[in-house]
C-alpha positions in Angstrom: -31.1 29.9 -19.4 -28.9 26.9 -20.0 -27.7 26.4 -23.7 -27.6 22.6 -24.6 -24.4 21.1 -25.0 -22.9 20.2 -28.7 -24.1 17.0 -29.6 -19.9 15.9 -30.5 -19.8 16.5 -26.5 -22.1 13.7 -25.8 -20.4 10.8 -28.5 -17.1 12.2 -26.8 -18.3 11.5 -23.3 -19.7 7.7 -24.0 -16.6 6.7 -25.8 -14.8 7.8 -22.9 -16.8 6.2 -20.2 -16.9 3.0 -22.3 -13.4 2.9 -22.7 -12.7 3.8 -19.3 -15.1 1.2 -17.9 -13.5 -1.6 -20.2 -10.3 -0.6 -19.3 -11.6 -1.2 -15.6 -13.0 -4.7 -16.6 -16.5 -3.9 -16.6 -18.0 -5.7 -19.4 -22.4 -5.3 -18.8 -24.3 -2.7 -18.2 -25.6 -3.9 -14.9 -22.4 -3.3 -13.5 -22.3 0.0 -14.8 -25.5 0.6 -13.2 -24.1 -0.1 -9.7 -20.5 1.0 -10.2 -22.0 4.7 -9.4 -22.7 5.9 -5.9 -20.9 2.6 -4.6 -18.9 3.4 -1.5 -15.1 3.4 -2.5 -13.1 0.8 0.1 -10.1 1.5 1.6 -8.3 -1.2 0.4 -4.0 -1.1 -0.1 -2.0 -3.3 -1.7 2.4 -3.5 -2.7 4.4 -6.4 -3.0 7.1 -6.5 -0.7 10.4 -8.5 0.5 10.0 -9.8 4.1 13.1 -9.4 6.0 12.4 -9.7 9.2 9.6 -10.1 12.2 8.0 -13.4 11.0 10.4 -16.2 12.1 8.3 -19.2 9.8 9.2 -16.9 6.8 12.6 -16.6 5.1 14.4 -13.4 4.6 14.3 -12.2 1.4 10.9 -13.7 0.7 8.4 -12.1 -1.6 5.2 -10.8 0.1 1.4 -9.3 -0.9 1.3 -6.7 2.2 -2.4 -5.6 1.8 -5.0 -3.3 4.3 -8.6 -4.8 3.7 -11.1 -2.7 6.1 -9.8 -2.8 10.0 -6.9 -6.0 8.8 -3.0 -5.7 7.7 -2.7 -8.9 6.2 0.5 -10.4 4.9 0.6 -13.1 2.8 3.6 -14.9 1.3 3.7 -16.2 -2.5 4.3 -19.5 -3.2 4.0 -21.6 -1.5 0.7 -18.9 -0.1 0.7 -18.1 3.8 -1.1 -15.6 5.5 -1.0 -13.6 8.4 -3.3 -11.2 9.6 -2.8 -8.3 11.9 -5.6 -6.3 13.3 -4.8 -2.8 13.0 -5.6 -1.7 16.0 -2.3 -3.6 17.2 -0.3 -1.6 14.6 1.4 1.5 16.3 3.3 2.9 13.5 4.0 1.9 9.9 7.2 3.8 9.3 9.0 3.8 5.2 13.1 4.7 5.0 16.1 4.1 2.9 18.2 1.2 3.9 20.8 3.1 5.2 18.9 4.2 8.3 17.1 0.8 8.9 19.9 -0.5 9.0 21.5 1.9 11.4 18.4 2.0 13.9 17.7 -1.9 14.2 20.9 -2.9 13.3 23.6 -0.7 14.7 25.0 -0.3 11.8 24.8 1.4 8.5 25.3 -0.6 5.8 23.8 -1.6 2.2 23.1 -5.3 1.9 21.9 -4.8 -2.2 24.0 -6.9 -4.5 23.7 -4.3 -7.2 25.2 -0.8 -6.2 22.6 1.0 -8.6 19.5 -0.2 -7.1 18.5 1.4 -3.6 16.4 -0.4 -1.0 13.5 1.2 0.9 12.1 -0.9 3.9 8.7 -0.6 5.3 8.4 -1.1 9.2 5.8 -2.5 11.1 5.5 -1.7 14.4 2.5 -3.5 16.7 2.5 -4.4 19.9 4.2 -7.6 20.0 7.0 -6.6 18.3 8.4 -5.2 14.4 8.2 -6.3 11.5 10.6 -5.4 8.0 9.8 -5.6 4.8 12.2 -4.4 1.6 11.4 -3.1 -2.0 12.7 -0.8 -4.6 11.8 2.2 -5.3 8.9 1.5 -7.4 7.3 0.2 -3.6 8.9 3.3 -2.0 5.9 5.3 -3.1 3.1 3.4 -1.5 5.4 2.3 1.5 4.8 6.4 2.3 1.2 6.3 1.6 1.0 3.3 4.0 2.9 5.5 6.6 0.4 8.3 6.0 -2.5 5.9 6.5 -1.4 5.7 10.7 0.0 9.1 11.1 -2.4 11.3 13.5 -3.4 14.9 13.0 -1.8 17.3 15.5 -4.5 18.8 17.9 -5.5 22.3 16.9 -4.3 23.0 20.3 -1.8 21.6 23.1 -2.1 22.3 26.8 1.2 22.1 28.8 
């Protein structure tokens, strides 16, 4: 038979949740209410440099590259334009270290940072119209991979040749 828990293990737990859940902005218990069981989007977000692909957009511009449901959408800051990609035009989304970008789409490899300590990564975009480049530090690296892992396709359990 199941022993009861501790009553400490119950004021434990709803200080937690209510901290967690204020940390998360949610301020009524109506909210709380429908926060569980709700369906978790898949929803991606990193701000990013556009470098190249968009000719209305300068180089070195600061972008909001976000995935809302079936839509890569791109949207510059200030002053605010978007652009919207379905994804089903995207063929790869494809993260690497400057060096190497700049040695597959430019011929050469070089590093165009103005500080020598601070590495670029850029985040390619290929659909099928054409690329797109986009730039950040490391701290963008990380989801610039996830974004690459969102496209990649499982290997078939088996190949016929």
């Amino acid at each position: 038979m199941l022993q009861p828990l501790h009553p400490y293990f119950y004021k434990v737990f709803t200080v937690t949740l209510a901290v967690t859940l204020l940390l998360q902005g949610v301020t009524s218990e109506r909210k709380v209410i429908f926060m569980f069981g709700k369906k978790k989007e898949k929803n991606f977000e990193v701000k990013a440099m556009h470098y190249e692909g968009i000719e209305q957009f300068a180089s070195d511009y600061p972008c909001r590259l976000e995935v809302k449901d079936d839509t890569f959408i791109i949207t510059r800051i200030k002053p605010e334009t978007t652009v919207t990609l379905p994804m089903n035009r995207i063929q790869s989304f494809t993260a690497m270290e400057e060096a190497r970008f700049m040695e597959m789409y430019h011929g050469e490899a070089k590093e165009t940072s103005k500080a020598k300590n601070i590495k670029k990564y850029y985040l390619v975009v290929k659909y099928d119209k054409g690329m797109l480049a986009f730039w950040g530090s490391a701290m963008e690296w990380g989801k610039f991979i996830e974004l690459q892992k969102m496209t990649l396709v499982d290997a078939p359990k088996t190949i016929e040749l």
